[in-house]
C-alpha positions in Angstrom: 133.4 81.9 103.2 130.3 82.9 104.4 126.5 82.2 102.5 125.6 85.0 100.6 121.3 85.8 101.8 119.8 87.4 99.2 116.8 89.1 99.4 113.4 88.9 96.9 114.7 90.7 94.3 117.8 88.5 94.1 120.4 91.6 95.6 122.2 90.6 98.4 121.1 91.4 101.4 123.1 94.4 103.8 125.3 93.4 106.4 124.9 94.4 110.3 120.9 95.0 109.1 118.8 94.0 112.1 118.7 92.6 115.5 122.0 90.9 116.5 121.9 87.9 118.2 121.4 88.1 122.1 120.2 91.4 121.8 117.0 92.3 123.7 114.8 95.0 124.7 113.9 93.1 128.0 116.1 93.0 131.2 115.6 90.5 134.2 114.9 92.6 137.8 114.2 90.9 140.9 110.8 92.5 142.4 113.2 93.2 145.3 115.7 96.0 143.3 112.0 97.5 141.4 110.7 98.0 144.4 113.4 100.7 144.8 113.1 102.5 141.9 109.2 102.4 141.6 106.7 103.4 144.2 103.1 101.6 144.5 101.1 104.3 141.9 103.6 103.8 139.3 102.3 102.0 135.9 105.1 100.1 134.7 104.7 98.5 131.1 104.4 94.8 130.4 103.4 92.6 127.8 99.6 91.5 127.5 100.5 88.3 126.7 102.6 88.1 130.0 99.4 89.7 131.7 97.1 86.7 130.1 99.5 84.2 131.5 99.5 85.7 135.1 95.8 85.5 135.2 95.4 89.4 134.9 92.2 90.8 133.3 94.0 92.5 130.2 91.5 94.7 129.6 91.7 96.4 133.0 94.9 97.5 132.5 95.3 98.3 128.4 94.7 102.2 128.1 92.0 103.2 125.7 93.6 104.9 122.6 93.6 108.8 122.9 91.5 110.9 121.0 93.0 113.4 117.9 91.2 116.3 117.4 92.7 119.1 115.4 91.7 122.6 116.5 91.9 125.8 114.3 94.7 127.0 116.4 97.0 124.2 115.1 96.1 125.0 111.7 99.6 126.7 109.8 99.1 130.5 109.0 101.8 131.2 106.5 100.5 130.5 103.0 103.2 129.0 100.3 103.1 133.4 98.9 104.2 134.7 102.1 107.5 132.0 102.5 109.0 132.5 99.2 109.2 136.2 100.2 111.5 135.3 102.9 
């Protein structure tokens, strides 16, 4: 039989909860068969830490967080009176 894990509160923990093993976001592509789905001007997402290994400047290529600004416009209109009429 199998070893029950339990989790901090001493329940036991789910089954099928989680990453199975061999499972990964990552797939191996020779630069050959990218090269024909991708043109040059194409920004195609790696890791930083792979970046730091190549030799890369990291910063160069890590976009700068966008800005949120909320406008009036995007404000709601409808106060809590005029949906309980509905």
């Amino acid at each position: 039989m199998a070893k029950v894990t339990l989790n901090k509160d001493g329940t036991p923990r789910k089954k099928g909860s989680g990453k199975t093993k061999g499972a990964g976001c990552y797939a191996k592509i020779s630069w050959r068969d990218l090269k024909r789905f991708v043109g040059t001007e194409v920004p195609i997402p790696v890791s930083r830490v792979w970046l730091r290994g190549m030799g890369a400047e990291v910063e160069k290529y890590v976009e700068a967080p966008a800005e949120v600004s909320v406008s009036a416009e995007a404000e709601p209109t409808a106060s809590r009176d005029n949906l309980s009429r509905s």
